[in-house]
C-alpha positions in Angstrom: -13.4 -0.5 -13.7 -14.1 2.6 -16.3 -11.8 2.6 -19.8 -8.8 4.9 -18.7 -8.5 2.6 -15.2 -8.6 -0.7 -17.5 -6.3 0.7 -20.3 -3.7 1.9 -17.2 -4.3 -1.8 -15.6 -2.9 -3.5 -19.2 0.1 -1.2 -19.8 1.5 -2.3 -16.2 0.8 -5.9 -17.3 2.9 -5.3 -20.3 6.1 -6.8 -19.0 4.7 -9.8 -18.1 2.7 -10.7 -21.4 5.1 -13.4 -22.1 4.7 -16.0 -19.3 3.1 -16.7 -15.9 4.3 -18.6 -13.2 6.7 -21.5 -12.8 7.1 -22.4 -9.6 11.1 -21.8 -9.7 13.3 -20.0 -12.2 17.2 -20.4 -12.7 17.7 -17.2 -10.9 15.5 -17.1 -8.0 15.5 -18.9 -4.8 13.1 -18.9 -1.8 15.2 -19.1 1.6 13.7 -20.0 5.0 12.9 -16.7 7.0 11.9 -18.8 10.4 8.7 -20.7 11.0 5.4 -19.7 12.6 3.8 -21.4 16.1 2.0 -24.0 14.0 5.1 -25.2 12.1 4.6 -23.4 9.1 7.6 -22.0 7.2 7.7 -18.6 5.9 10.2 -17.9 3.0 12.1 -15.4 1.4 12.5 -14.0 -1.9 14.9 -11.4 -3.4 13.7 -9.3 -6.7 15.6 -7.5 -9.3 19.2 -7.2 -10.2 22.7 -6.8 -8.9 23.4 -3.8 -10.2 19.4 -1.9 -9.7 16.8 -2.0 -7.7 16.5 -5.2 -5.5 13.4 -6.0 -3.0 12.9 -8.8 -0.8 9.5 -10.3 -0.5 8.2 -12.5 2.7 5.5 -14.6 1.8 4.3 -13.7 5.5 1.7 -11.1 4.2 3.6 -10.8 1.1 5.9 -8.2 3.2 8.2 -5.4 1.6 11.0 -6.2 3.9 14.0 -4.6 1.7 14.1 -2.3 -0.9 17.3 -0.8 -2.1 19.1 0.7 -4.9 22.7 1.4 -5.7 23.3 5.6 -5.2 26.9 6.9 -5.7 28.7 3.5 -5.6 26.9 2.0 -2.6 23.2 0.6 -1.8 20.8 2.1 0.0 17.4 1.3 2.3 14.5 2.5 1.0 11.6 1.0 3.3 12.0 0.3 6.8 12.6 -3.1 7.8 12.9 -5.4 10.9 15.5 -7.8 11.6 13.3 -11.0 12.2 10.4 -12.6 11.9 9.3 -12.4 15.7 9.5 -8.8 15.0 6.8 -9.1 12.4 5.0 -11.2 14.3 4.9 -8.5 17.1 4.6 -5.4 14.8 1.0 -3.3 14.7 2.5 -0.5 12.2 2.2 -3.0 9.4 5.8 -2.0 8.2 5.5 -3.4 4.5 2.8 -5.2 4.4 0.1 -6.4 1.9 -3.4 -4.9 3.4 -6.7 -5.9 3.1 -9.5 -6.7 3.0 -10.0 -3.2 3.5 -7.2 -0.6 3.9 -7.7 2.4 5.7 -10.7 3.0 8.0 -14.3 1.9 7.8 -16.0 3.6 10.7 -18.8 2.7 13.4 -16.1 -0.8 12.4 -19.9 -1.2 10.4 -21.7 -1.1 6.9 -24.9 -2.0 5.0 -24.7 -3.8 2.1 -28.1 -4.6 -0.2 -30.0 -3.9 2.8 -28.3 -5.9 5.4 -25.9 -4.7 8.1 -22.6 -6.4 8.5 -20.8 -5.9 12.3 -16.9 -6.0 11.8 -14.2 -6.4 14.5 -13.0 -2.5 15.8 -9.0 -2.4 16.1 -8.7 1.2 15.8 -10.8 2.7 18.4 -14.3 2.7 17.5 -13.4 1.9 13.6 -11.9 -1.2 11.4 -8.1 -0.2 10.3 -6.6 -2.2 7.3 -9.3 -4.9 7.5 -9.8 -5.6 11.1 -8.5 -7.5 13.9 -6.4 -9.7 12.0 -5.2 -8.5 8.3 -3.8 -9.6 5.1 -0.3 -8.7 6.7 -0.4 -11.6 9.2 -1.8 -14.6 7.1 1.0 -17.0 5.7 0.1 -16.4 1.5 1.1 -19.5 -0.8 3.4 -19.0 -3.8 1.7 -19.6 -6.7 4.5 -19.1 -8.7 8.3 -17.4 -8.9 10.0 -16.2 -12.4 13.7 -15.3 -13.6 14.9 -13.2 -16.3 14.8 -9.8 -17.0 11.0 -9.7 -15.3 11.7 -11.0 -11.8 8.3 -11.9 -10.0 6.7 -13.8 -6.9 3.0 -14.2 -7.2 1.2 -15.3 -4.3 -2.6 -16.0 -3.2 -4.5 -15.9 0.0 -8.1 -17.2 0.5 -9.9 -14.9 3.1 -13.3 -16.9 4.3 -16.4 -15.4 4.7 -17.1 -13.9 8.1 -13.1 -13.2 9.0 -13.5 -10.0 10.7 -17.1 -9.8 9.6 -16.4 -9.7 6.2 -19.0 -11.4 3.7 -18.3 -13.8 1.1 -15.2 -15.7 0.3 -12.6 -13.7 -1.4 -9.6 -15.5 -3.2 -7.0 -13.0 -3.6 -3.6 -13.0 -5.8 -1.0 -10.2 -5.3 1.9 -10.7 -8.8 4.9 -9.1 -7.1 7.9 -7.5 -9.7 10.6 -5.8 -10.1 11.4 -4.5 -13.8 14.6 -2.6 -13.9 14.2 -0.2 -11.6 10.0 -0.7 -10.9 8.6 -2.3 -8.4 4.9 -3.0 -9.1 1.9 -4.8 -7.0 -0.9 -6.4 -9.4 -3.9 -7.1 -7.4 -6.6 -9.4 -8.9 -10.0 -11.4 -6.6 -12.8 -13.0 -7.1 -15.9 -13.7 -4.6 -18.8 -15.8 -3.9 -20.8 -13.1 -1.9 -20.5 -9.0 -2.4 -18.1 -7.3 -0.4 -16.3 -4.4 0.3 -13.3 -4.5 -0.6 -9.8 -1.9 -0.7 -6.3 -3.6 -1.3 -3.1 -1.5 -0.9 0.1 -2.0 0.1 2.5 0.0 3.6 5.7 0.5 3.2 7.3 3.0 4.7 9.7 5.0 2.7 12.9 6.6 3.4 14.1 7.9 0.3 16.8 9.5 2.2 18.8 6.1 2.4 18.3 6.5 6.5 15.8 6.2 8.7 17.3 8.4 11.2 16.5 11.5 8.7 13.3 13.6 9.0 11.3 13.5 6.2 10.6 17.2 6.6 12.8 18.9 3.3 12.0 15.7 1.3 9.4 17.3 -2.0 6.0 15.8 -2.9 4.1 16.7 -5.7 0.2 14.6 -5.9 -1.7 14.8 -9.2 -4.4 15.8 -6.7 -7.2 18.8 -7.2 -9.3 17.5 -4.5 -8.8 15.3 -0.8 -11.0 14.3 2.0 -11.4 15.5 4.9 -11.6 13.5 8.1 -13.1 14.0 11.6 -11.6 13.4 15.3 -11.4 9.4 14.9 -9.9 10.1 11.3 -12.3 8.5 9.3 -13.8 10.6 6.0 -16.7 13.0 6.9 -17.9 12.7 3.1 -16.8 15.8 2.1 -15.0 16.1 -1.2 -12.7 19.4 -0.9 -10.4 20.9 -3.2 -6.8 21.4 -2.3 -6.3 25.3 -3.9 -5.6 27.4 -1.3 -4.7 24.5 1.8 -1.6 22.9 2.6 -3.1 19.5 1.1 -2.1 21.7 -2.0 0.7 19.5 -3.7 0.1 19.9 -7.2 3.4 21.4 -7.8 6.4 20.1 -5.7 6.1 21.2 -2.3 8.3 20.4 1.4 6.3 17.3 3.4 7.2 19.7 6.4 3.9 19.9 8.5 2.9 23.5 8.2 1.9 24.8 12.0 -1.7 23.8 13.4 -3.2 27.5 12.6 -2.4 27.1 9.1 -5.4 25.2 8.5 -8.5 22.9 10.9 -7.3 19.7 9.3 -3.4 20.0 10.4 -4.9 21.5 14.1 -6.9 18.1 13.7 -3.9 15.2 12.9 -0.8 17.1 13.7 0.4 16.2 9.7 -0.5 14.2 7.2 -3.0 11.5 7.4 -4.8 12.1 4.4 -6.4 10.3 1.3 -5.8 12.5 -1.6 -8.6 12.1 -4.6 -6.4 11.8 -8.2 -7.0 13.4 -11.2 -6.2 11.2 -13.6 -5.4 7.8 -13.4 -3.0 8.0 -16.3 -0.8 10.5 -15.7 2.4 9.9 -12.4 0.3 10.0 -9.3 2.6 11.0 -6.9 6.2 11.6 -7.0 8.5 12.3 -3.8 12.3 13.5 -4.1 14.6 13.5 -1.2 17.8 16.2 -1.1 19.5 13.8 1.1 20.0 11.2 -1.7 18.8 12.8 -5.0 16.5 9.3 -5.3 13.3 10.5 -6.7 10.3 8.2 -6.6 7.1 8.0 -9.2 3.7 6.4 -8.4 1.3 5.0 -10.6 -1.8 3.4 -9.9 -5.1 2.8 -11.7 -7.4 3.1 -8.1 -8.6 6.5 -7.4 -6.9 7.6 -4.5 -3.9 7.9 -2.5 -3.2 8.1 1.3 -0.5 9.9 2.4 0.6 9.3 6.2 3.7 11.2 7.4 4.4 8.1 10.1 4.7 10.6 13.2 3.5 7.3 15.6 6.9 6.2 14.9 8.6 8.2 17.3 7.0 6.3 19.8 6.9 2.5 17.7 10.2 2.7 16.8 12.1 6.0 18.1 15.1 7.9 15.8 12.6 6.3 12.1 11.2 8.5 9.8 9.6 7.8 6.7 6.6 8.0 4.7 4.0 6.3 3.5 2.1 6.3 -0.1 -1.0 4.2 -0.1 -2.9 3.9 -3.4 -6.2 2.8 -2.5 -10.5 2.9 -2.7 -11.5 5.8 -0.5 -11.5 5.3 3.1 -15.0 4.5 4.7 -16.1 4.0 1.1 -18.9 1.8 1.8 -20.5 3.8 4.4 -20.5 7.0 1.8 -22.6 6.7 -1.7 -20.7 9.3 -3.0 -17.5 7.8 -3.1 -16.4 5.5 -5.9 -17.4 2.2 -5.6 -16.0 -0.6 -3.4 -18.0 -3.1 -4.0 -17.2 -6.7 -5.4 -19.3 -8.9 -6.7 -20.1 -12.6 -7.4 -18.9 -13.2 -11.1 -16.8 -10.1 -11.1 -13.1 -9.8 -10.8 -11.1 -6.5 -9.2 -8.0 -6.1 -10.9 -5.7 -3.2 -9.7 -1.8 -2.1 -9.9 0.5 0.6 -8.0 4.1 0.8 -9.1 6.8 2.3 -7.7 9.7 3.7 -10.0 13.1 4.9 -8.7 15.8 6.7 -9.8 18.9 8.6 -8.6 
C-alpha cells in the first residue's frame, strides 16, 4: 500500500481508535434471521441511530440488507433488499453482499502466479465473477465482535481455504462493519499462508431515490476519474488504460447516469450502459458522489483502493422486474492478475491488505 493509500486507510480508522470488539454492547442486539440446511443460525444486526442513518447487517456474507435514512419526516430505503433468508439463499445478483476473493472478473476463469498456473471455477461464462462458484456472499462469517455508543460496529471474519474455487493459500479475512453518524464504512484487513490474488468489495445496490421502482436515469454522478478501462465482448478489461475526455465515461463534473444511445460511443454499443471500472485520481479526495432529484439524498464515496466499478443494474429488469438502482464498487482492477500493468493484486505470506470504502449520506 503506497503513503497517500495508508494515510487515507488511518483517517477512516479514526473513529474507532478507542476500542475494539466486545462481543455485546448495551445497545446492540443480534436477532435470529432463520437458519441454514446444516443448522447453522444466521443473525441480525441493526447499525446507527434512531434519528440517522441505520443499516442492518446479516452475518450471512456480512449482507447490506437495509439501509435507510430519515428525509422530510419519514425513512427511506436506500439498497435493495429481500424479505428472507431463502431469498438470499436463492439470489445470483449478490444484492448487498461482501465479495471476494476476487470481485469483478478474472478471465480465461485463469492466472499465473510466480510461474505456476492456477485453474479457477468459471461462473460467468468463460470467466470467474466475484470469486467464483461459490463467494464470500454465501459463507456463514463469525462475529468477532459488536460495539455500542456513538461508533456502532459488527466485525466479522471468514477463513477461505486454500483451493476454494482454485484459489491458493489460506486467506483469513475480517470485514469491521460501522455506522458513524450518518457513514457507513467497510474496513477490510487479511492475511495468507500462500500468495494470492486477491480484490475485496462490497454490492449493494443503491436507490438513492428512496424507491426502487424509480429509474436511475436523472439521478447525477460525478467520479474523481481521468482515466477507465475498457472491456471486450465477455466484459472483462482488454488492458487498455483510456482517458475519459471526450467519452461518456466522462464524469468528472456531475453528469445524468442516463445511458447515452449505442452510437455515442463502441463501449456503450458494447454493454448497453454502464459496466465499467473507473481508474481514480486520487485516493484522497471524494471518489464518487451520486445525487438523486427524487429525494435530494446525495451520496459521497471514499476509498483508499484504486478503482471503482460502476454497474447501472440493467439485468434487474429481468431478476427482479419494476428495481432500479446502482451499484458503486470500490475495488483492485478487474482481471488484474492476468494484466502487469495494472496495480498490484497480489498478497503475500507475512503481508497484511488493509482497505476501506465509506459511504456518507446526506439529504
Amino acid at each position: 500500500m503506497d503513503q497517500n493509500r495508508r494515510n487515507t486507510f488511518a483517517l477512516a480508522l479514526l473513529p474507532f481508535a478507542a476500542a475494539l470488539p466486545a462481543r455485546a454492547a448495551s445497545n446492540l442486539v443480534l436477532r435470529p434471521f432463520g437458519q441454514l440446511s446444516d443448522g447453522s443460525a444466521v443473525e441480525t444486526i441493526t447499525l446507527g441511530s434512531e434519528d440517522g442513518l441505520q443499516a442492518e447487517i446479516l452475518t450471512l456474507g456480512g449482507t447490506l440488507r437495509s439501509l435507510t435514512l430519515p428525509v422530510k419526516g419519514r425513512r427511506i430505503p436506500l439498497v435493495l433488499s429481500l424479505p428472507d433468508l431463502a431469498a438470499y439463499l436463492k439470489d445470483t445478483s449478490y444484492l448487498g453482499q461482501l465479495v471476494g476473493r476476487f470481485g469483478n472478473r478474472i478471465a480465461g476463469a485463469a492466472f499465473t502466479l510466480d510461474g505456476q498456473d492456477y485453474k479457477l471455477t468459471a461462473n460467468n461464462g468463460p470467466n470467474t465473477l466475484h470469486g467464483g462458484a461459490v463467494g464470500f456472499g454465501k459463507y456463514l462469517w463469525k462475529v468477532l465482535g459488536i460495539g455500542g455508543g456513538k461508533n456502532t460496529y459488527i466485525k466479522l471474519g471468514h477463513r477461505s481455504p486454500a483451493g476454494v474455487n482454485g484459489f491458493p493459500g489460506n486467506l483469513d479475512v475480517t470485514a469491521l462493519i460501522s455506522v458513524y453518524e450518518n457513514t457507513l464504512t467497510l474496513q477490510f484487513e487479511a492475511v495468507t499462508d500462500a500468495s494470492t490474488p486477491i480484490s475485496f468489495t462490497w454490492h449493494p445496490y443503491f436507490t438513492l431515490a428512496g424507491d426502487p421502482g424509480v429509474p436511475i436515469d436523472d439521478w447525477k454522478m460525478t467520479l474523481a476519474a481521468s482515466h477507465y478501462l475498457p472491456i471486450n465482448e465477455a466484459r472483462v478489461p482488454t488492458g487498455e488504460i483510456a482517458r475519459v475526455a471526450g467519452t461518456p465515461f466522462d464524469f468528472r463534473r456531475p453528469k445524468a447516469l442516463r445511458v447515452p444511445p449505442p452510437s455515442s460511443h463502441p463501449q456503450i454499443a458494447l454493454t448497453r450502459g454502464f459496466d465499467h471500472c473507473w481508474v481514480l485520481d486520487d485516493v484522497t479526495r471524494v471518489a464518487a458522489e451520486v445525487y438523486s432529484p427524487q429525494s435530494g439524498v446525495r451520496m459521497r464515496v471514499k476509498t483508499n483502493l484504486p478503482g471503482v466499478q460502476v454497474y447501472g443494474a440493467y439485468h434487474l429488469r429481468t431478476a427482479y422486474p419494476g428495481w432500479h438502482g446502482v451499484c458503486l464498487e470500490p475495488e483492485n482492477f478487474p482481471d488484474a492478475p492476468n494484466h502487469a500493468n495494472f496495480p498490484n493484486s497480489i498478497l503475500r505470506p507475512g503481508e497484511k491488505h488493509q482497505s476501506f470504502m465509506s459511504f456518507a449520506f446526506s439529504a
